[in-house]
C-alpha positions as CSV (number, residue, x, y, z in Angstrom):
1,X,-2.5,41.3,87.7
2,X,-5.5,42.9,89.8
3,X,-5.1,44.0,93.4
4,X,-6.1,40.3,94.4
5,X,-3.3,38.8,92.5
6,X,-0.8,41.6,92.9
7,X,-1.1,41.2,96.8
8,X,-0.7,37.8,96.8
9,X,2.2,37.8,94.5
10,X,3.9,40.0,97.2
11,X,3.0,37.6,99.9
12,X,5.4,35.3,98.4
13,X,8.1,38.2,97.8
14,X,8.4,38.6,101.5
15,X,8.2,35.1,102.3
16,X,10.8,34.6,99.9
17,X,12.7,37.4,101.0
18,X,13.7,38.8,97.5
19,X,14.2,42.3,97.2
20,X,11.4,44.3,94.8
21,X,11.0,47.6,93.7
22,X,7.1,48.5,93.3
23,X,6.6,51.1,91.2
24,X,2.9,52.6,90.7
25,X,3.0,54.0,87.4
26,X,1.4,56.9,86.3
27,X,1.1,59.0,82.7
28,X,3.2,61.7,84.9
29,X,5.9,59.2,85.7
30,X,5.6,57.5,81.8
31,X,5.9,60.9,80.2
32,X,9.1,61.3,82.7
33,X,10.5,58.2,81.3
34,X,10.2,59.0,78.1
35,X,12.6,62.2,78.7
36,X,14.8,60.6,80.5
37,X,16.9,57.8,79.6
38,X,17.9,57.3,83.3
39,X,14.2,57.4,85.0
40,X,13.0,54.8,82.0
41,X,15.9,52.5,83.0
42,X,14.2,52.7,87.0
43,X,11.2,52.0,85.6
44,X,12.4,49.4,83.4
45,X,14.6,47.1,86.1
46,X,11.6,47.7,88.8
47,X,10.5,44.0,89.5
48,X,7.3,45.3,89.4
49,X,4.8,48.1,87.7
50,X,1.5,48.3,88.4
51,X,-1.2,50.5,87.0
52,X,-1.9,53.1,89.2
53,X,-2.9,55.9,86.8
54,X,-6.3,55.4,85.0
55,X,-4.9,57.1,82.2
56,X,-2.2,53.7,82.0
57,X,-4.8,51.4,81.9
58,X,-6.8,53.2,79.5
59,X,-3.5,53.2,77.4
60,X,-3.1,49.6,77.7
61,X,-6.9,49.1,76.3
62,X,-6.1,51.5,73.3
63,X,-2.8,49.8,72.8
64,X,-4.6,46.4,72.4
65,X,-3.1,45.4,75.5
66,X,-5.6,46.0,78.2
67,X,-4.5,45.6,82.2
68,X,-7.3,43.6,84.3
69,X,-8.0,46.8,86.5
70,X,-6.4,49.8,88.1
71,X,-4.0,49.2,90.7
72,X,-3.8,52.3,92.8
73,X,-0.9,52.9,95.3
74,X,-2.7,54.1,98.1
75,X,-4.7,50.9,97.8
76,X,-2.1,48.7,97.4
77,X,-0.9,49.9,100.6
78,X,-3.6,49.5,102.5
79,X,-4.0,46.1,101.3
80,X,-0.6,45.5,102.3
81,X,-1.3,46.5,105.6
82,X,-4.1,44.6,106.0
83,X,-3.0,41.1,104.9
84,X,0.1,41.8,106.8
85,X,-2.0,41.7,110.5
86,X,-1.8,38.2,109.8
87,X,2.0,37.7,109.2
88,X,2.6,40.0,111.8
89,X,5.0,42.2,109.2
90,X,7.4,45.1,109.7
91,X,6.8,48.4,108.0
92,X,9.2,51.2,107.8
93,X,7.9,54.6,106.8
94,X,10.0,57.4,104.8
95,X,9.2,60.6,103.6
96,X,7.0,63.4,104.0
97,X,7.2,66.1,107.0
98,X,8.4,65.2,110.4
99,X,4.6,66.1,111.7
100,X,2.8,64.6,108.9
101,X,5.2,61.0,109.2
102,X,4.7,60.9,113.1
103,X,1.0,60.9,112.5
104,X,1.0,58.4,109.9
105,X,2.6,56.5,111.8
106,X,0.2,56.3,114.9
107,X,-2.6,56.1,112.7
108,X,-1.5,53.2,110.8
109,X,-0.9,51.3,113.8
110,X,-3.5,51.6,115.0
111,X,-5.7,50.6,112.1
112,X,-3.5,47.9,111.7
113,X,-2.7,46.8,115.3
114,X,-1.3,43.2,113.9
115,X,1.3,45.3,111.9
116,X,4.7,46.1,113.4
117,X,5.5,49.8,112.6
118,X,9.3,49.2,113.0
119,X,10.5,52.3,112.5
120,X,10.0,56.1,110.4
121,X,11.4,58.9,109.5
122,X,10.7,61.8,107.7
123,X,11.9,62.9,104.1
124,X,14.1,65.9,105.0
125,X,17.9,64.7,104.2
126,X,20.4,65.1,101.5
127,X,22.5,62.1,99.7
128,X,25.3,62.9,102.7
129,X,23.1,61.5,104.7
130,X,21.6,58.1,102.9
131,X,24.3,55.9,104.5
132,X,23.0,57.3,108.1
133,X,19.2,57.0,106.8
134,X,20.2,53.1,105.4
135,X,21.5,52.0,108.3
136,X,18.5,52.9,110.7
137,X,16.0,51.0,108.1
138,X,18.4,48.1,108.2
139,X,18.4,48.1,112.2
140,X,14.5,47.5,112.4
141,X,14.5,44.6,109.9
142,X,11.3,45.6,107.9
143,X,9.6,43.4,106.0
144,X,8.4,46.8,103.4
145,X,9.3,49.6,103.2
146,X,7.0,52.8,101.9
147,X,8.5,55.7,100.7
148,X,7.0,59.3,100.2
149,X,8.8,61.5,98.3
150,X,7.8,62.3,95.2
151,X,7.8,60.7,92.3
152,X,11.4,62.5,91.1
153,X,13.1,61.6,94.4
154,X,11.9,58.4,95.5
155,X,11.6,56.1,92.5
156,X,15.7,57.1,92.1
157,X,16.1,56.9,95.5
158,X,14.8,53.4,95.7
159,X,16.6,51.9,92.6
160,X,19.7,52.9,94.0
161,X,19.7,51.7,97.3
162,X,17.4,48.7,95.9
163,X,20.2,46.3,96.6
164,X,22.1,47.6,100.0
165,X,18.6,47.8,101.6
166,X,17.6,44.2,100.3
167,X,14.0,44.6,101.2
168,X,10.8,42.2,100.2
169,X,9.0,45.0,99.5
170,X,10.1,48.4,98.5
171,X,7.4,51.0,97.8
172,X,7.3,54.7,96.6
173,X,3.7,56.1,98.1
174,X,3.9,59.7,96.5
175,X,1.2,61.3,99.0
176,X,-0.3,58.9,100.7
177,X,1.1,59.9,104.0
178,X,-0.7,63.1,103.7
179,X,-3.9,61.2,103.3
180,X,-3.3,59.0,105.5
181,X,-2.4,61.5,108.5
182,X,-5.6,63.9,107.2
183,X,-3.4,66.3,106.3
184,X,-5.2,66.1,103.0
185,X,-8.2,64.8,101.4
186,X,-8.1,62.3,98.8
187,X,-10.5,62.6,96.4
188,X,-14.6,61.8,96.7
189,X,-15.8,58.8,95.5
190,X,-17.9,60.4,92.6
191,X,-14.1,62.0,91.6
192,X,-12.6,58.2,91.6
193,X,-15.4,56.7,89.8
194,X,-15.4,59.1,86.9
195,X,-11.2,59.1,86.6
196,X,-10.9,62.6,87.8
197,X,-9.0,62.2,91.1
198,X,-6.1,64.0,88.9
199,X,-8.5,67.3,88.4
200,X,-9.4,66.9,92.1
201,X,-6.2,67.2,92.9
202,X,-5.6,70.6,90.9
203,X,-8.3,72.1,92.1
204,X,-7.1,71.5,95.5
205,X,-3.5,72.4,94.5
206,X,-3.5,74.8,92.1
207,X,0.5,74.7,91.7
208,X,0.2,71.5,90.4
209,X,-0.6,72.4,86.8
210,X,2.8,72.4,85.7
211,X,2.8,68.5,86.3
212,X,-0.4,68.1,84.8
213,X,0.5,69.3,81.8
214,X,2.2,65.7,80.8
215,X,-1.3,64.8,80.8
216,X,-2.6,65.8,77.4
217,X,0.6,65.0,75.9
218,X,0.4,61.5,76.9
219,X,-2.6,61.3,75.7
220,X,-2.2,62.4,72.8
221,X,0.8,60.1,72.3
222,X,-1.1,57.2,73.1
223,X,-3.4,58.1,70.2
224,X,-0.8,58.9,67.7
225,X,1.3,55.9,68.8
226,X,-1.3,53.3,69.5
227,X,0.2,50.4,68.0
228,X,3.9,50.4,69.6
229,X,1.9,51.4,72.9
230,X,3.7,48.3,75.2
């Protein structure tokens, strides 16, 4: 689907009130899967994968099974918030710094005044504390819920609570909150175009090489393996 379709196929997820896990794949987040038994079976029983990496959807055009356009997470969100001025939606935020999730927060309400921001938190709190964190979400009876913290944490975090939290739409946002609050910069137009918001981002965070370096050996497997590319 393209961002068109995808939104509207979430529309009906909330007005049908079933429970999905969006996950915004990436090669990072493919070449994770492929390690790990345990993070391909999250991605596998997610209701739904989009392709947020361009590197994805340039594997799913050399595996002869092209996607109809990027669908990037931070996008999608936005989207998400927009549309949902109409319906008059509840968002719950989670993740990130207690500075940098206040100021999402306010900001997002603000640009989306027709949005209720039900509730946030931020991501500082260990699995003795998930029953506590569950049980505030549940109180402020969200419509989606966006989750930022990082791709290792939040996709498991979401699959496992997937079913005690029950909501439409349930959303790991990897740095948009930074974004978002201007705690960071995402990357200039002329970066996005050309497919290079990933090299943005390491020159901007150097430390982030490590990470990157699933990059050219996804890329590489996508060559060598073209034809069982699914």
């Amino acid at each position: 689907m393209d961002m068109k379709e995808t939104v509207n196929y979430l529309i009906e997820v909330i007005r049908s009130r079933t429970p999905h896990q969006v996950i915004t794949a990436n090669p990072i987040m493919v070449m994770a899967a492929l390690d790990s038994p345990a993070y391909m079976d999250i991605m596998s029983s997610a209701e739904l994968v989009v392709p947020d990496g361009t590197g994805v959807v340039w594997a799913a055009q050399r595996g002869g099974n092209p996607v109809k356009e990027r669908v990037p997470g931070y996008d999608l969100l936005h989207e998400l918030m927009r549309v949902g001025q109409t319906y008059g939606w509840r968002v719950y935020l989670l993740g990130s710094t207690p500075e940098v999730i206040r100021e999402t927060a306010s900001r997002l309400q603000k640009q989306y005044p027709g949005i209720v921001i039900a509730g946030y938190r931020d991501g500082f709190f260990g699995a003795s504390e998930d029953e506590s964190v569950i049980g505030s979400i549940l109180e402020t009876k969200p419509d989606l819920l966006f989750v930022a913290r990082g791709a290792d944490t939040q996709e498991p975090w979401i699959a496992k609570y997937k079913s005690q939290l029950g909501i439409p739409v349930m959303m790991g946002v990897g740095g948009s909150f930074d974004v978002i609050s201007g705690k960071s910069k995402r990357a200039p137009v002329v970066f996005q175009k050309l497919r290079l918001e990933w090299f943005y981002r390491l020159l901007k965070e150097p430390t982030r090489y490590k990470r990157m370096l699933a990059l050219p050996k996804f890329a590489v497997k996508v060559v060598r393996e073209k034809d069982s590319v699914t």
